[in-house]
C-alpha positions, 0 to 999 in steps of 0.5 A, a space after each residue: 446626630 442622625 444615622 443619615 445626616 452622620 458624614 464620614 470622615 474621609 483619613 487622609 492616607 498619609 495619616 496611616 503612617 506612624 509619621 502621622 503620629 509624630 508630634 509638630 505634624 500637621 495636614 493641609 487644613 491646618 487641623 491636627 490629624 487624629 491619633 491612630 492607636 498602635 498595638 504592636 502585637 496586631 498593628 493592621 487591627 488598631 486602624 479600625 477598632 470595633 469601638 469606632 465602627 458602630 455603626 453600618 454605612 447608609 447605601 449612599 455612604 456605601 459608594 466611599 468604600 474605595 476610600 478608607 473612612 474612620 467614625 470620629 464619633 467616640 474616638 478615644 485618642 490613645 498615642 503610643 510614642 512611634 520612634 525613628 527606628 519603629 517607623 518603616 512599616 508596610 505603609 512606608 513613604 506611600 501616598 496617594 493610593 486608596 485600599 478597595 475592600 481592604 482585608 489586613 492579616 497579621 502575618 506575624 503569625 510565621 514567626 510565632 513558628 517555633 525552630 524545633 517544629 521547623 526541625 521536625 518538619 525536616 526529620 525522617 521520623 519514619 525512621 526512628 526505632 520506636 516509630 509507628 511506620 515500622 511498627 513491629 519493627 524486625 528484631 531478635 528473638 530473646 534466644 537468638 543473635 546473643 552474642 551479637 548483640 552482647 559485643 555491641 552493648 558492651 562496646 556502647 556502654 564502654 565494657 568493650 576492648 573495642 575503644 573505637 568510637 565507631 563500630 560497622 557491622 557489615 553483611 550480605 542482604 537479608 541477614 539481619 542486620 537491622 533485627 540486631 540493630 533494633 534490639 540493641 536500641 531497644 537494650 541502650 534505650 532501657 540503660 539511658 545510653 541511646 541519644 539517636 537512631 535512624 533505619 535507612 529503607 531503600 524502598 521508602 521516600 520517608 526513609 532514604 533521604 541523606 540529606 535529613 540524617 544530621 536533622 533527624 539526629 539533632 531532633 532527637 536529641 532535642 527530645 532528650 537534652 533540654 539545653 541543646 533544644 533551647 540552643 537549637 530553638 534559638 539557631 533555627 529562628 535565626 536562620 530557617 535555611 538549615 535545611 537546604 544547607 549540605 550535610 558537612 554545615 549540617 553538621 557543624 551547625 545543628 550538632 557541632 557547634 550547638 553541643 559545644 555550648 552546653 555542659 556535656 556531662 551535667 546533661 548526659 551525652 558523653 558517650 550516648 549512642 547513634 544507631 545508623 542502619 543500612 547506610 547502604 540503603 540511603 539514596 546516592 552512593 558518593 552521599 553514602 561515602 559523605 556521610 561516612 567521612 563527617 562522621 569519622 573527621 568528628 570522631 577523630 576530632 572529637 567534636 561530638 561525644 557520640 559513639 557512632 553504630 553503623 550497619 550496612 551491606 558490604 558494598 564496594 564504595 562503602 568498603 573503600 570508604 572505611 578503608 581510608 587511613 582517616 577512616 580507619 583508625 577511628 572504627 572497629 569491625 564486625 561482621 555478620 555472615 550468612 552461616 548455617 551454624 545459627 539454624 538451631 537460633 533459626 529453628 528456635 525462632 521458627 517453634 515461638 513464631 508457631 506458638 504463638 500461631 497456635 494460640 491465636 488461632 486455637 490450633 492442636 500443638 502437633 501443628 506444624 510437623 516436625 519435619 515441616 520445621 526442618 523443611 523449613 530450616 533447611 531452605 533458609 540456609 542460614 537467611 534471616 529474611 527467608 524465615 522472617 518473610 515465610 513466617 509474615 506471609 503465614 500469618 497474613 489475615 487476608 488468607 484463609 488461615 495459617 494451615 491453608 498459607 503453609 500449605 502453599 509455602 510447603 508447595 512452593 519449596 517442593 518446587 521452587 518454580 511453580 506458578 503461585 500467582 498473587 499467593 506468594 510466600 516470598 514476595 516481600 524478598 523479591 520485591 527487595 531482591 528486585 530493587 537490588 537490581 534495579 539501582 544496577 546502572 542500566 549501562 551495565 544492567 543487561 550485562 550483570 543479566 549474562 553474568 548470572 545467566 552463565 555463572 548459573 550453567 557453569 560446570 564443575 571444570 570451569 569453576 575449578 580451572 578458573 571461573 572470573 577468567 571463564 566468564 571474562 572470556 565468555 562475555 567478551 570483558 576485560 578484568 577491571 570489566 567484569 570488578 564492576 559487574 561484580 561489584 554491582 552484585 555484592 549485596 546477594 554474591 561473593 566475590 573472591 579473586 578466583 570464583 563466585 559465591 552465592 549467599 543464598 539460592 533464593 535469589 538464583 530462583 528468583 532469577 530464573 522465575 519470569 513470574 516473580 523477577 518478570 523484565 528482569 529474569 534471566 530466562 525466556 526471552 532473554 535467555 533465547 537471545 543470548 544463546 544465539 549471541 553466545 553461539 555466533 561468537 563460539 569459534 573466537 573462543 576456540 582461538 583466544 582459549 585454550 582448548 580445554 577452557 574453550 570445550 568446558 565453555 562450549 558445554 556451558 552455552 550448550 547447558 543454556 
């Protein structure tokens, strides 16, 4: 037959539904309709297999292209059983339509998804310990933090008095809670004893989320335990709405129930670690609070067989959260203060820092003095942070060397207010100091201003009389008041029941400095205007204050 005098067959569109295909079926015409081959791993492809198509349309033939035409030349009629139950296809009961420049997809494809990449999709990779977003990652020196890190081990791999399942370090901002936390992973990792870690960053999206922790942990565990990945694989394919689900299910469902089906001893898991860093740094404080109770109701229960490591700074709710009687019982306590004790471990990494400085830069061994070293160790007063941003800012290579970027950190410390511009040593702190303030509630925010703007004029009388009912007085704020301002600042001040500690001067500098806090310093502007507001309320603190605490308040707003 001629390419010209070929007619299309024009198919019916009721033939394109497996029915047709059903035996005892007929058209209108009373000829038996043509057998479609199914393949169901491509089922749109069987409609118009290559072999049946060999030929192009004349361009009169052309204009059938709004009707679905099939060769019958070199048909082969290959019939796969169709049953009841296979029958509601896309074509479903349709009739009476016709496909104009039909495009068919196989959108099979979705399902061929496995669930564990589903599961990584959804982790804060980001975060874990080995991961290239933190690389280096802040740790230990090999002489430093020992004893720390050696409690922590021992708990872990059960060589501890500490029977507690979970184990909190808490400390102040910058004192190096998650250098210790690195190195203990790094020490668990190499014994097989680490199933999960996950660094919290306040300052980084891809490390804040709440709501992808008990992910981020059950991937992890993925990657170490082939059982409990074939069980998670199958959970996920079932039900790809994990993600979207709250934490407690979360919980339950990626870590409970699936460890529940698998041998926890043939596959090592009994007593593996999870290293949780800077809880306090993830977003939401009731989220926080959450995170703390589904972990201790497990470990009460027992439903997982984890042993739980979690630092943290020791913020208020955070504190009230671990004090709970359910809570208390299963957690055992170590904290990490700031303390001028370890400047010889501060010294000690400061001299390795600087040799291998040296090395890489060919520099003569009398570099750096010894007086600049204990220049240096003296204003880190103990702070981890200090030292460790001076030492990355001194080894930043878009400088004009090492000598030259100490240099400028030995300006900046003769005096702490000069005007270093992009140059700063410390601008790594502040920018952590800043985020500290701005997770202030703005409610109170000005006020948390004022309290540090006169905590840092108050005089020796009034620290010694009273100084939280001082300030209570001077700010116009009742007790429970200036708790909450309080509470607010915990990360970077103590507070007792009487006075006000300071962690570190650094972040009063910073305070004072418009060029490195900028809207929030407590100078400038800001200061003007409060003089003037303290100043028009001064004759009421002569009559709600007794003389003596009202002349040392007076002498403080006069210090403004």
């Amino acid at each position: 037959m001629s390419h010209h005098t070929r007619k299309p067959f024009v198919a019916p569109i009721n033939h394109l539904h497996p029915e047709s295909s059903l035996p005892n079926q007929s058209n209108n015409t009373g000829v038996p309709p043509p057998s479609i081959e199914r393949v169901t791993s491509a089922p749109f492809q069987s409609l118009t297999p290559a072999s049946t198509i060999s030929h192009r349309l004349a361009p009169e033939e052309e204009s059938h292209s709004a009707r679905l035409t099939l060769s019958t030349t070199h048909v082969t009629p290959v019939v796969t059983p169709i049953y009841p139950a296979q029958q509601h296809g896309m074509f479903y009961q349709a009739h009476s339509f016709v496909l104009n420049q039909p495009s068919f997809q196989n959108f099979s494809s979705y399902n061929s998804v496995s669930g564990l990449d589903r599961l990584l999709e959804n982790t804060m990779s980001d975060a874990f310990h080995n991961s290239a977003a933190r690389y280096p990652p802040p740790k230990c020196h090999l002489e430093t933090r020992k004893d720390y890190i050696s409690q922590i081990v021992d708990w872990a791999v059960g060589e501890s008095d500490r029977q507690e399942p979970i184990l909190w370090m808490r400390g102040p901002f910058g004192v190096g809670k998650s250098a210790v936390a690195q190195s203990c992973a790094e020490e668990l990792e190499r014994r097989k004893k680490l199933i999960s870690t996950v660094f919290f960053s306040r300052s980084n999206t891809n490390r804040d989320d709440p709501r992808r922790l008990f992910i981020s942990i059950a991937y992890q565990i993925t990657t170490r335990c082939q059982s409990f990945r074939g069980v998670i694989d199958s959970y996920i394919q079932m039900d790809p709405s994990f993600a979207s689900k709250s934490a407690s299910t979360q919980f339950q469902e990626l870590l409970v129930t699936p460890i529940s089906q698998i041998d926890i001893a043939q596959n090592g898991l009994d007593g593996c670690v999870v290293i949780i860093d800077g809880l306090d740094e993830c977003r939401g404080t009731t989220e926080q609070c959450e995170l703390i109770r589904i972990i201790a109701a497990s470990a009460q229960n027992c439903t997982t067989p984890f042993r739980w490591f979690i630092t943290s700074r020791p913020e208020d709710h955070i504190t009230r959260t671990m004090n709970m009687p359910s809570v208390k019982s299963v957690i055992s306590r170590i904290e990490l203060p700031i303390s001028r004790e370890i400047d010889q471990e501060i010294l000690t990494y400061l001299e390795a820092e600087f040799e291998d400085i040296r090395q890489q830069h060919s520099l003569p061994n009398s570099w750096p003095s010894e007086e600049t070293l204990s220049i240096l160790v003296e204003h880190s007063a103990g702070l981890w942070i200090y030292v460790a941003t001076i030492v990355r800012f001194i080894r930043n290579e878009n400088s004009f060397g090492p000598q030259d970027q100490l240099r400028i950190v030995l300006d900046l410390l003769k005096d702490i207010y000069i005007s270093v511009g992009p140059n700063n040593p410390l601008a790594e702190m502040d920018l952590l100091y800043a985020l500290i303030l701005e997770h202030i509630p703005l409610a109170i925010r000005t006020t948390v201003r004022k309290l540090l703007l006169f905590w840092s004029a108050c005089p020796g009388p009034i620290r010694q009389y009273n100084e939280k009912a001082g300030i209570s007085y001077a700010l116009c704020l009742s007790s429970d008041q200036l708790d909450r301002c309080c509470t607010a600042l915990r990360s970077v001040m103590e507070f007792g029941r009487w006075c006000i500690k300071l962690y570190h001067a650094s972040f009063l500098d910073f305070m004072k400095d418009p060029g490195r806090s900028k809207a929030l310093c407590i100078h400038g502007q800001f200061l003007i205007d409060y003089r003037r507001e303290a100043l028009e309320r001064m004759p009421k603190l002569f009559l709600d204050f007794d003389s003596t605490g009202a002349y040392d308040l007076v002498e403080t707003i006069g210090l403004f």
